[in-house]
N, C-alpha and C positions, 0 to 999 in steps of 0.2 A: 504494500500500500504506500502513497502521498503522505508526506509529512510536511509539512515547515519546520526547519529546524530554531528552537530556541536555546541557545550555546550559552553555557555558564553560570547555570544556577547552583544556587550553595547545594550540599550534600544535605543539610539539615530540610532544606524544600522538601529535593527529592525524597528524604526518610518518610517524611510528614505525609505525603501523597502514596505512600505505598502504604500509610498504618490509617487514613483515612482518604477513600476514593475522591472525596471534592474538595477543591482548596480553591482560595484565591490568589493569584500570584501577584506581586507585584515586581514589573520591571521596569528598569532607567535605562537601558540601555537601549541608545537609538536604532540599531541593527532588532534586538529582538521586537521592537515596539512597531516598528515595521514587516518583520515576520508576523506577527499577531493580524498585524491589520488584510495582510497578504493570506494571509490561513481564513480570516471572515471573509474574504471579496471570493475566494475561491474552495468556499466550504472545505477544505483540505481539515485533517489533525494536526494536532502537535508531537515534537517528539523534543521531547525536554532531556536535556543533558548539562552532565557535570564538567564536559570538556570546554575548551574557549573555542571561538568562533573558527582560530584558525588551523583545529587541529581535528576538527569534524573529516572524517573520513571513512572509508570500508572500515567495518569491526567496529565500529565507536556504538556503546551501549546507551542508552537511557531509557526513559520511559515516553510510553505513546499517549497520550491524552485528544478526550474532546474538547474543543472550543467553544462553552456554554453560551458566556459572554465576553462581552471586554468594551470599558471607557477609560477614554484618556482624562488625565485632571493634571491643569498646570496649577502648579504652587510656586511661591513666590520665596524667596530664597534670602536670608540677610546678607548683604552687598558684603558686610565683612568675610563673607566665608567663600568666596566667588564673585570671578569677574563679571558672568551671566545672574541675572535675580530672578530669572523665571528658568524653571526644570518643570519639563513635560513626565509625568510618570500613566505608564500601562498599569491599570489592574482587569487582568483576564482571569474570569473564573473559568476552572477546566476538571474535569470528570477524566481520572484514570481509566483507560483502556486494559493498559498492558506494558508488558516489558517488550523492548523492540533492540536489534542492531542494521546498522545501516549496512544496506547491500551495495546501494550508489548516489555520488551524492552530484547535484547540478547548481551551478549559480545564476541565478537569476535576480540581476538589478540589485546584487546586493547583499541577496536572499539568497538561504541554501535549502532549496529543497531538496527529503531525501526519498528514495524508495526502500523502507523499512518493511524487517522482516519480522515477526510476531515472533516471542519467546518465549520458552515455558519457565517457570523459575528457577529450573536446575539448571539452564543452561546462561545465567545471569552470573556475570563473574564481578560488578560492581558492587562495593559498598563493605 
């Protein structure tokens, strides 16, 4: 199956989503907030991983989720802590599929879509 890949979520996410099926995530990062929005325009799933964006490849495990929802919310930032005062943040709620590894992965605009392969959990070597 289509995936959108979402690269880099903490290990503690992915823990949380495998001991309870629905979670809300929230991401900052422009590449995944863009995947999110590319996964709604194109009903695709998600496949969440603990790897960074640049190291997504054949063999890379994570988890496969549905895209229930998701809105953006810009929040306003103290000038002290940042040159920018506004951060755009994703929160996508998403519903556990399954465990997945990437068979192949394609870039598109950015975006990494992958075609992921369904896993049973003996055959899960993360965590």
């Amino acid at each position: 199956m289509e995936a959108v890949v979402i690269a880099g979520i903490a290990r503690r996410v992915l823990d949380d989503l495998l001991r309870n099926p629905f979670r809300t995530v929230e991401l900052r990062s422009a590449r995944n907030i863009l995947a999110v929005e590319e996964a709604l325009d194109e009903a695709l799933r998600l496949f969440l991983t603990y790897d960074p964006f640049e190291d997504v490849s054949t063999g890379t495990e994570g988890l496969l989720a549905e895209l229930i929802e998701a809105r953006e919310i810009n929040t306003r930032i103290p000038w002290e802590e940042s040159d920018e005062r506004e951060v755009t943040v994703c929160r996508a709620r998403v519903k556990l599929v399954g465990l997945g590894r990437v068979v192949e992965v394609e870039r598109k605009d950015g975006i990494l879509v992958a075609k992921v392969r369904e896993l049973f959990p003996h055959e899960m070597s993360i965590g």
